[in-house]
Every structure is written in structure tokens, then in C-alpha cells.
C-alpha positions as CSV (number, residue, x, y, z in Angstrom):
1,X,0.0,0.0,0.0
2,X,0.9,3.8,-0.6
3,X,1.9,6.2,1.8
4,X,1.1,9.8,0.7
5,X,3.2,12.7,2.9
6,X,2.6,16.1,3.2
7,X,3.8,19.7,1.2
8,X,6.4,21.0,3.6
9,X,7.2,24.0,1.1
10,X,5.0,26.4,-1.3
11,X,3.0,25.7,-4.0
12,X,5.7,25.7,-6.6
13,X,8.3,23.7,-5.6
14,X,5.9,21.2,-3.4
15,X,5.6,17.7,-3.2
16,X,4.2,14.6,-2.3
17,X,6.0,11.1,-2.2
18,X,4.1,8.2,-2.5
19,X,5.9,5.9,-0.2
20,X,6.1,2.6,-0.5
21,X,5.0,0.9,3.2
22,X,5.5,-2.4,4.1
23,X,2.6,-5.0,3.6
24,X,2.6,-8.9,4.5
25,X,6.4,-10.5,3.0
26,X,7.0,-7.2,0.5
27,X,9.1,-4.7,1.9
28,X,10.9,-2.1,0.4
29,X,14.7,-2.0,0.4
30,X,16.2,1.0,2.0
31,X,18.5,1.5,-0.6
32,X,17.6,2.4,-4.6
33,X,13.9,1.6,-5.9
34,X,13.7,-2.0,-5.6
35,X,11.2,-4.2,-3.6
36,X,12.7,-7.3,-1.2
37,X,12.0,-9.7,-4.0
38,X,14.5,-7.1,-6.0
39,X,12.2,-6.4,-8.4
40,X,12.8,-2.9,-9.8
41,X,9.5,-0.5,-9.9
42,X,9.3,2.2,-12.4
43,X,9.0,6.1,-10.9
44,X,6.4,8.0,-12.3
45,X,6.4,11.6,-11.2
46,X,2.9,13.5,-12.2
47,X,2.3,17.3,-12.2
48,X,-0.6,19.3,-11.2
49,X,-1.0,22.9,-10.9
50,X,-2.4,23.1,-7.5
51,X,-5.5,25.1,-9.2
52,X,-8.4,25.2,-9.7
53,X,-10.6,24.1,-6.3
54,X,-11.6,21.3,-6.4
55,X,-10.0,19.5,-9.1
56,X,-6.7,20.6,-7.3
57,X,-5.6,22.9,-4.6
58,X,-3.7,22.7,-0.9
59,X,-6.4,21.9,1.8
60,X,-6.3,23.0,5.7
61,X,-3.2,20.5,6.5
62,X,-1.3,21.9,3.7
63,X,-1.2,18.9,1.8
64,X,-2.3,18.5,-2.1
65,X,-5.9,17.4,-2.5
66,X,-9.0,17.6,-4.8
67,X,-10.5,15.3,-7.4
68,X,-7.9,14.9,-9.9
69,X,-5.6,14.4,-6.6
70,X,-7.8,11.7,-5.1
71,X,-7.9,9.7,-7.9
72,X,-4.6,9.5,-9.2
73,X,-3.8,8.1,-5.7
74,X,-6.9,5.6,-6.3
75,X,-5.4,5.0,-9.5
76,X,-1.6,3.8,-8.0
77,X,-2.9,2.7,-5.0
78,X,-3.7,-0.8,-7.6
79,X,-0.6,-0.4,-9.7
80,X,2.6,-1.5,-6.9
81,X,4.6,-2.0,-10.2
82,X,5.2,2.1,-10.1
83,X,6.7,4.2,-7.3
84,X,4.8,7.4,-7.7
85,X,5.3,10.9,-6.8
86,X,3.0,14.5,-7.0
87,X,4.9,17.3,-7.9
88,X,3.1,20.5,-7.9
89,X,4.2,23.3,-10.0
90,X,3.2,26.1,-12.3
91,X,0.4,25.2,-14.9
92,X,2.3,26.1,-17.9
93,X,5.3,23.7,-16.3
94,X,2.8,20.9,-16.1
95,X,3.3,21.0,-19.9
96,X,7.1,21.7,-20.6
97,X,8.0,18.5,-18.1
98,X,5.4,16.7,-20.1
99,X,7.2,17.3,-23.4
100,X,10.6,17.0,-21.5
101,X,9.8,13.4,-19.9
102,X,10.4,15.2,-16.7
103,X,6.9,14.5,-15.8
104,X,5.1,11.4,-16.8
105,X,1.5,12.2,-16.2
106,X,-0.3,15.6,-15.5
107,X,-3.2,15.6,-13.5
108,X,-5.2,19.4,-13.6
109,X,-9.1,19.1,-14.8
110,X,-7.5,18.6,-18.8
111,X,-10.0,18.7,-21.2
112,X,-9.2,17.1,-24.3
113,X,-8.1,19.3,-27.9
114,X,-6.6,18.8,-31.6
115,X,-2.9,20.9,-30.1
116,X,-2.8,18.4,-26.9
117,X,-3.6,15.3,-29.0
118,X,-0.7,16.1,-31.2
119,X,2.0,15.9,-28.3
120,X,0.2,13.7,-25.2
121,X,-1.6,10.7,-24.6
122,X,-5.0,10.9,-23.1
123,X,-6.1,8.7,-20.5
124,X,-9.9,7.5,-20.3
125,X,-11.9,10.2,-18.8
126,X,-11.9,10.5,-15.3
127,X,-14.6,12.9,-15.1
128,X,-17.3,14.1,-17.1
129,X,-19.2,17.0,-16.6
130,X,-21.4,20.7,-18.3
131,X,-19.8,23.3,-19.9
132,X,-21.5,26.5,-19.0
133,X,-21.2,30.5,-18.8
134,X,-21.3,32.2,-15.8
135,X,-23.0,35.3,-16.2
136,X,-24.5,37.5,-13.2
137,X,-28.0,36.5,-11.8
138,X,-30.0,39.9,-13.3
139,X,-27.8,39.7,-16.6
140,X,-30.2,38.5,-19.7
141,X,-27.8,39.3,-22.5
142,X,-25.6,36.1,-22.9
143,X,-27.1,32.7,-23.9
144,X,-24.7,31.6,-26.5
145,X,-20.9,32.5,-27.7
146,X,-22.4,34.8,-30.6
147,X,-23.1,36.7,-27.5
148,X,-19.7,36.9,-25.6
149,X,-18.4,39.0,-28.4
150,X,-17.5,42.5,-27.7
151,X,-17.9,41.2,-23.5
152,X,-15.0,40.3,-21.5
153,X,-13.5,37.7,-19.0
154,X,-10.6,37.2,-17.1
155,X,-8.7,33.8,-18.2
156,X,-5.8,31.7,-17.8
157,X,-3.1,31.1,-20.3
158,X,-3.5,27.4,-21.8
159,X,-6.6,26.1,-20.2
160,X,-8.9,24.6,-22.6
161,X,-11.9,27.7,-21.9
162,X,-9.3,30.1,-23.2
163,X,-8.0,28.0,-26.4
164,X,-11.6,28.3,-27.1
165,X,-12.3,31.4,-26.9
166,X,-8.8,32.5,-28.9
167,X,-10.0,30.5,-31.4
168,X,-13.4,32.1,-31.8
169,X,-12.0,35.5,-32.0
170,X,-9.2,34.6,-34.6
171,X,-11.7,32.5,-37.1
172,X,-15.7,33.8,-36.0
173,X,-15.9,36.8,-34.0
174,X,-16.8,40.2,-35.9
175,X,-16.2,41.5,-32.7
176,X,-13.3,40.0,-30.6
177,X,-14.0,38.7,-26.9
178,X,-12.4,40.8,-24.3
179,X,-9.9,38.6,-23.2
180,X,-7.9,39.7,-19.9
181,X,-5.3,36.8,-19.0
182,X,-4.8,36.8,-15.2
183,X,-3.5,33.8,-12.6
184,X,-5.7,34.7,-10.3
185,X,-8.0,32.0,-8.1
186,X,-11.0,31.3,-8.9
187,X,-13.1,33.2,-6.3
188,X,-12.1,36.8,-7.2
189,X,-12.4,35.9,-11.2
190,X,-16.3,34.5,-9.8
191,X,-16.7,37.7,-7.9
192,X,-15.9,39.9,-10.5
193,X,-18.5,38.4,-12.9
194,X,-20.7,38.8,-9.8
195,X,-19.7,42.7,-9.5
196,X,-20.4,43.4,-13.2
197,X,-16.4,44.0,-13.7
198,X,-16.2,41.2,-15.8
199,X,-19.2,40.2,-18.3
200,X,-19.0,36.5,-18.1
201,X,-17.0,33.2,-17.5
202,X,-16.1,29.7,-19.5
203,X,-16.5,27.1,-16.1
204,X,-17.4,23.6,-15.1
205,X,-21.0,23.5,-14.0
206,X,-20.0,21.4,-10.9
207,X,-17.4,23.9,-10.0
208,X,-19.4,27.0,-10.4
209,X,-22.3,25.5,-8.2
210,X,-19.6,24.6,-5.5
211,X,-18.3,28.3,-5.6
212,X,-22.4,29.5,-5.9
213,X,-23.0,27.4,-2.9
214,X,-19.5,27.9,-0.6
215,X,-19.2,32.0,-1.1
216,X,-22.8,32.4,-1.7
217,X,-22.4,34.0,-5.4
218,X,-25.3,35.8,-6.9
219,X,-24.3,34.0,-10.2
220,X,-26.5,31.6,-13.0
221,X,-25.1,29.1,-15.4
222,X,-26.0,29.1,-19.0
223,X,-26.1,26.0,-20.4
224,X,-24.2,26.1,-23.6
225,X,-25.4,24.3,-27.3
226,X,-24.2,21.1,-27.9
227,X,-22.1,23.4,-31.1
228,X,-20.4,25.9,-28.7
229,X,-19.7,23.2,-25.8
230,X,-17.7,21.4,-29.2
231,X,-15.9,24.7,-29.8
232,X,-14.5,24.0,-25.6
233,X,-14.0,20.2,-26.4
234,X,-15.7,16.9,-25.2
235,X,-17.5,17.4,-21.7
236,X,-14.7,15.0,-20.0
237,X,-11.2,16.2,-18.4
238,X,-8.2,13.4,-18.9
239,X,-5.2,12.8,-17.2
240,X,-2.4,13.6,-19.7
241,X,0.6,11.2,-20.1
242,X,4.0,12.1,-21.8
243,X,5.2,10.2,-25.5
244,X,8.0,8.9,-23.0
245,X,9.6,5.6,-23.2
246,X,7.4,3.5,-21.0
247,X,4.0,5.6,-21.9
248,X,2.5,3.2,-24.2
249,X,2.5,0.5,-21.0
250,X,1.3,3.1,-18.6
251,X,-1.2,4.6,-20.3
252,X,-3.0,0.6,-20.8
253,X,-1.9,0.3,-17.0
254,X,-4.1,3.4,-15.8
255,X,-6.8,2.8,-18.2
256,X,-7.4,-0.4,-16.5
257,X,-7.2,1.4,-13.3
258,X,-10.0,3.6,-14.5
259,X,-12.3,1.2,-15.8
260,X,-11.5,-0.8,-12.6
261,X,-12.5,2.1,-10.2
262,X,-15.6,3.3,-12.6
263,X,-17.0,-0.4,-12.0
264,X,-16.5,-0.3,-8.0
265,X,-17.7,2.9,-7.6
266,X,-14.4,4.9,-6.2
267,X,-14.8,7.5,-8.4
268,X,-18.1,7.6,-8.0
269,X,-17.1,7.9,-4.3
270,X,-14.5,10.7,-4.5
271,X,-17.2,12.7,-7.2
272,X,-19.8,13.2,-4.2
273,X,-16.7,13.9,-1.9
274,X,-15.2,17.1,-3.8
275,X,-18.4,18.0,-6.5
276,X,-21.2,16.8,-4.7
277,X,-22.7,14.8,-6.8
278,X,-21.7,12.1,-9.3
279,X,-19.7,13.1,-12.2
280,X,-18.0,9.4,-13.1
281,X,-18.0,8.9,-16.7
282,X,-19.1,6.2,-18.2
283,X,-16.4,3.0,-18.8
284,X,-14.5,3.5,-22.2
């Protein structure tokens, strides 16, 4: 079984070691990465971002936690072949130790599009969920993306919401979306929408009812069309796995994880946990 440790420094340069603990006749050797019966184990070292709540963030005890946190554990809890680690980092790092190797899984809320395909492996999803707008509760002007023109938003370099919304402006929009790039938390990007000093925002349905409903936001989804929730991507986030060495036999090793923990119900478990309710996806 896995022991998971504690952040002892900041957000950047935190992490988490996965610990191997002894169980029954396996123990681990106290010297390199091998198991009693010498049998080497491969290190896998996955990236989040530490953001956004509650896909990922740093709870009361200072440790890493969230949805995408909770079931990559789940995930190598079943696979004692790998000696895993959390590292968490900047988001656009998450993506340069991908490409590099460095980092052999990245675990942030990933939605899947065309640019990502080209360079990562996608997992099964691990979560599947609305695309919505988040628009004030007396605004009656946005229902669609034909509407966001000319408005603005705060984003984040990278994420899926944003690609989208570049996108639109550089191939659709007659009038470009206002597009103010920020790395700000959630909550004061919410608020603003809230305070009319932002128009609208691109979020999760499960994680704007969580904000609505823990900072008591006078906020309302719109649901978007099944054609503008295609401009964002497929309704699902992903863990995303480097084109390393070993990735092929990972990615089949974590799938089967998946489709392992869809069937039991753990992820149907941890969804009611950290989005009240259950966003499992269906098994692959």
C-alpha cells in the first residue's frame, strides 16, 4: 500500500512522495527503488497545478488534495509496479516536463483538444461534466458564444476555456471577446462576474455551483449548445501522459485502473466527496 506525505514547502516547488509501506512478506529496500524480492519498480512523477478548487488545490493540513488528486492516488494505490510521486508546480510547467519526460503524467481538470492530441496521450476520462457561462443572476444578454463578443472575462493562459475562446475571436468573432489573462484564483475571477467587472465566464457546472454554494455568489449558469460546448471540447477532463519511453504500458496500466474504479464505484465515491454529486464517466 501507498503512503502519501505532506507539502512542507510552497506551491511551486511542493511535493508529495508516495511511499512505499510495508505490507505482509513485500518490503521495500532502504537502498535504490527496488522491492525485497528485488524487483525494480518504475518512478512515475505526475504534475498538477495546485488550481483550480476542487479539481486541485492545498487543503487545511497543507497537503495537495482535490479530485484529480484523489484519484490518481486511487489509480496507484492498484498499480505496486510504479513508485509514484506528486509534484506540484506552475500550470504552464505541467506542460514543458510533459514534453521534457520530466513529468510522466499531468493531472489538472485537462480537457481534451486537436494541439494536446498532437504531443500527449490521453487517458480515459476521469470525469465528465457541463460546460456552461457564468454570467451574473440579473444579466439576460448572454445565452450563447455569438453573445460573448464584444464582452469580456478574465482567463488563464493554456486552459482549454481560453484556447476556445482565442479560437473564436481569430476564425468567428466580428467582434473580438475581451480577453484579460490573469492567474488569479478562482473566487475573485467569480466575484468579478458577480460585480459586473467582468461580463462573463467559460467554467465547469460542478465547480461553479460549488463556488455559488460555498461563497454564496449571486451567479447563474447558461447551459451552452451542444455546437459551442464542441468549440470547448468533449464534456470529460483526462489525465495527460507524456510520449515517454514507458507511456504506451502506462497509459494501458491506468486505463485499466480507470475502468477498474468506474466499475467499483471509487470514483463515483470521490465525485460526491469534492463536486457533490456524481460526475463518473461512463467506462471506455
Amino acid at each position: 500500500m501507498k503512503k502519501w506525505g505532506k507539502i512542507g514547502l510552497g506551491i511551486v516547488a511542493a511535493t508529495l512522495t508516495l511511499a512505499l509501506v510495508a505490507c505482509g512478506n513485500e518490503k521495500v529496500a532502504e537502498k535504490g527503488n527496488t522491492t525485497a524480492n528485488n524487483t525494480q519498480k518504475t518512478k512515475i512523477t505526475i504534475a498538477t497545478g495546485g488550481n483550480p478548487k476542487p479539481f486541485s488545490y492545498l487543503n487545511d493540513n497543507n497537503e495537495l488534495d482535490g479530485y484529480d488528486i484523489q484519484v490518481v492516488k486511487k489509480i496507484f494505490e492498484g498499480l505496486p509496479q510504479y513508485d509514484a510521486t506528486i509534484e506540484a508546480t506552475e500550470f504552464a510547467s505541467v506542460f514543458a516536463g510533459l514534453d521534457s519526460d520530466r513529468y510522466q503524467i499531468g493531472a489538472n481538470n485537462f480537457a481534451k483538444n486537436a494541439k494536446r492530441a498532437e504531443k500527449y496521450y490521453f487517458s480515459d476520462p476521469i470525469f465528465k461534466n457541463q460546460y456552461v457561462i457564468a454570467v451574473a443572476e440579473n444579466r439576460d444578454d448572454i445565452k450563447s458564444f455569438a453573445d460573448l463578443e464584444g464582452k469580456s472575462t478574465e482567463v488563464s493562459s493554456g486552459v482549454n476555456y481560453t484556447v476556445a475562446l482565442e479560437e473564436y475571436n481569430e476564425s468567428l468573432a466580428k467582434t473580438p471577446v475581451k480577453l484579460k489573462y490573469t492567474e488569479a484564483e478562482m473566487v475573485p475571477i467569480l466575484q468579478n462576474v458577480e460585480s459586473g467587472a467582468s461580463d462573463f465566464n467559460l467554467i465547469d457546472n460542478s465547480m461553479l455551483q460549488l463556488y455559488i454554494n460555498e461563497y454564496g455568489l449571486k451567479l447563474k449558469a447558461i447551459p451552452l449548445s451542444q455546437e459551442d460546448s464542441d468549440r470547448i471540447g468533449v464534456p470529460y477532463s483526462y489525465l495527460l501522459l507524456s510520449k515517454g519511453s514507458n507511456s504506451e504500458q502506462l497509459l494501458k496500466d491506468v486505463n485499466a485502473r480507470i475502468k477498474e474504479l468506474i466499475k467499483d464505484g471509487s470514483i463515483t465515491e470521490i465525485s460526491q466527496k469534492y463536486l457533490h454529486g456524481d460526475f463518473a464517466p461512463e467506462v471506455q
